[in-house]
KESEVO-825601 format. One line per 3 residues: their letters; for each residue x, y, z of C-alpha. Coordinates in nm, 2 decimals. Example, Ala and Ser with C-alpha at 12.3 -4.5 7.8 and 13.67 -1.06 7.14 Angstrom:
<sites>
AS	1.23/-0.45/0.78  1.37/-0.11/0.71
</sites>
This chain:
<sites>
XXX	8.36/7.69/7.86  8.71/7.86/7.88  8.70/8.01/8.25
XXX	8.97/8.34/8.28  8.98/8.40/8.60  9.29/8.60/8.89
XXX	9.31/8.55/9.22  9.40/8.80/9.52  9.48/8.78/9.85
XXX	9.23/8.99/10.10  9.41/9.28/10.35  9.11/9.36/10.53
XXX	8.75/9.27/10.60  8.64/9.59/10.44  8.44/9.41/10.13
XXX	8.19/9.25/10.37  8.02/9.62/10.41  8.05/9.63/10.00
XXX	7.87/9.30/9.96  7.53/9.28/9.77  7.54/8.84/9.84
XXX	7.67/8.62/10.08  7.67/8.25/10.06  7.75/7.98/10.25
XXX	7.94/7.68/10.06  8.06/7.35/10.11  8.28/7.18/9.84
XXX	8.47/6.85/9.80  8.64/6.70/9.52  8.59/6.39/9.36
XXX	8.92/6.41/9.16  9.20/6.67/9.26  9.42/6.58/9.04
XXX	9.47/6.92/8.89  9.54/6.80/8.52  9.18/6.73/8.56
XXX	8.93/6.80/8.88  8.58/6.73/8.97  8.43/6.89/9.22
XXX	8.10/6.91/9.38  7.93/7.20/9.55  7.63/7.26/9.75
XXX	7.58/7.63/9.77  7.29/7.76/9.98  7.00/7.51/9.84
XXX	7.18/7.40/9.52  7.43/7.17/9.41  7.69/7.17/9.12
XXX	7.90/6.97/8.93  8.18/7.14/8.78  8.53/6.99/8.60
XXX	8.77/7.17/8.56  9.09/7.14/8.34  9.48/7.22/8.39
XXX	9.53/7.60/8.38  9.78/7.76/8.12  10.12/7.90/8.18
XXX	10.02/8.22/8.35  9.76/8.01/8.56  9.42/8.25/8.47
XXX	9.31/8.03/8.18  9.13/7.69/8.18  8.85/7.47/8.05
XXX	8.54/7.49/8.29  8.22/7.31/8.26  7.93/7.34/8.56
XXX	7.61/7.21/8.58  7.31/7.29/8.84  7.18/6.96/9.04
XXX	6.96/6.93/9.31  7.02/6.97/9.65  6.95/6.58/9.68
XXX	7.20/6.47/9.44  7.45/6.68/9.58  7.44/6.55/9.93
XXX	7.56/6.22/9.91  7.84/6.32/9.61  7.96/6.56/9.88
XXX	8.00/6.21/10.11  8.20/6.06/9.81  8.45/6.32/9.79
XXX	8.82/6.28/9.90  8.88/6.35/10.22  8.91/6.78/10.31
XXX	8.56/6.90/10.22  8.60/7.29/10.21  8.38/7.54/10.42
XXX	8.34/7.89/10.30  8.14/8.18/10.28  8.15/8.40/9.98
XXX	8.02/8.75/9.93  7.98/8.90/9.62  8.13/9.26/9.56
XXX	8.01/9.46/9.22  8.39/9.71/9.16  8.36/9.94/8.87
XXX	8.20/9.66/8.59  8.30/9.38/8.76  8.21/9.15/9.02
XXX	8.45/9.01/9.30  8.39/8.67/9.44  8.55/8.71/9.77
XXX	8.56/8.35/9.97  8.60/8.36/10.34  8.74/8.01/10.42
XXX	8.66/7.86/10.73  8.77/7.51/10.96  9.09/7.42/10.84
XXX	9.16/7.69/10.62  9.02/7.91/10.86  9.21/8.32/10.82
XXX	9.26/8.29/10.47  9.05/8.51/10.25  9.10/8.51/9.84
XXX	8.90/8.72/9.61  8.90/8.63/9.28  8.76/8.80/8.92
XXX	8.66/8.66/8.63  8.73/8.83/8.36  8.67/8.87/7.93
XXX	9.00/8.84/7.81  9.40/8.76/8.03  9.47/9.13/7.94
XXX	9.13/9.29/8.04  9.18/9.64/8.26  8.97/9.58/8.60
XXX	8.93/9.84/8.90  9.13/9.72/9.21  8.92/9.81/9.55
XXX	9.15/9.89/9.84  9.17/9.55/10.02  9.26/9.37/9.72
XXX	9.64/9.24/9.81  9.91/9.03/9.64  9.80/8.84/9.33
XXX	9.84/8.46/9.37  9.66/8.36/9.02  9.95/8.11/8.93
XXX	10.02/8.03/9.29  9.88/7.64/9.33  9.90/7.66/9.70
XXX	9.55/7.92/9.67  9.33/7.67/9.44  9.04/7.46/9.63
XXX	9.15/7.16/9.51  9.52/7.21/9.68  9.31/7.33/9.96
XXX	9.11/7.05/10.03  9.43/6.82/10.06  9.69/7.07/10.24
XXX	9.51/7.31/10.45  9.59/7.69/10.54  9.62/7.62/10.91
XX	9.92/7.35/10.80  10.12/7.60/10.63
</sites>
C-alpha cells in the first residue's frame, strides 16, 4: 500500500510509437485535499476508487490504496466530484524492466504530457528513454489533484 512513484515531463510524442496500451481516462476527486485525497476513475470500462495519502519530503513516497468497482458505481461518483474532472489518455511504455505510464492530458490541461514510473525502492536505477524531460516528482503543480483545481492552460 506504500505507492513509490517519479514523475517526468514529456519532450516529444515519440512514446506513442513505443506504446503496447492506450487508455482513455476520466478522473475527479472527491477530496483534494492533498493531506488526504479521494479520487475516482473510470478507465475504459472500469471504475476505481483510490485514496491516497500526503507524499514524503522528496515527494516519490505515499500510502495508496485502490479498489476495482463497476462501471455503474463509477458513473454517478464521477458526478459527485469537485468541480475539474480530468480527461486523459495514457499509453503504457515497457523501458528496460519497467513500465512508463505516460498521460496525455486533454480540455483544460490540454499540452501537458507527464510520464511517470513506479518504482521498488526511492533509490532504484531505471532506464531513461529519450523523451523523458525534467523530473517534477516533488513539483505539486504536476499532481491530478492540483490539476483538477488549477488547470495547465491557466498557468
Amino acid at each position: 500500500m506504500i505507492e513509490i512513484e517519479r514523475k517526468f515531463l514529456v519532450t516529444s510524442e515519440k512514446f506513442k510509437s513505443e506504446a503496447f496500451t492506450k487508455h482513455e481516462i476520466a478522473q475527479g476527486y472527491l477530496n483534494s485535499n492533498p493531506e488526504r485525497t479521494v479520487r475516482i476513475r473510470i478507465k475504459g470500462e472500469s471504475g476505481f476508487i483510490t485514496i491516497k495519502g500526503k507524499s514524503n519530503e522528496t515527494g516519490t513516497t505515499r500510502f495508496e490504496w485502490e479498489t476495482e468497482i463497476s462501471l455503474l458505481e463509477a458513473k454517478p461518483l464521477l458526478l459527485l466530484c469537485e468541480k475539474g474532472v480530468i480527461h486523459k489518455t495514457r499509453y503504457e511504455i515497457t523501458v528496460g524492466k519497467h513500465v512508463f505510464e505516460v498521460d496525455e492530458f486533454h480540455g483544460d490541461n490540454e499540452g501537458l504530457i507527464i510520464a511517470e514510473i513506479e518504482l521498488s525502492n526511492e533509490n532504484e536505477h531505471f532506464k531513461k528513454p529519450d523523451w523523458l524531460g525534467k523530473e517534477v516528482t516533488n513539483d505539486i503543480r504536476y499532481y491530478n489533484a492540483y490539476l483538477s483545481q488549477n488547470p495547465y492552460k491557466s498557468w
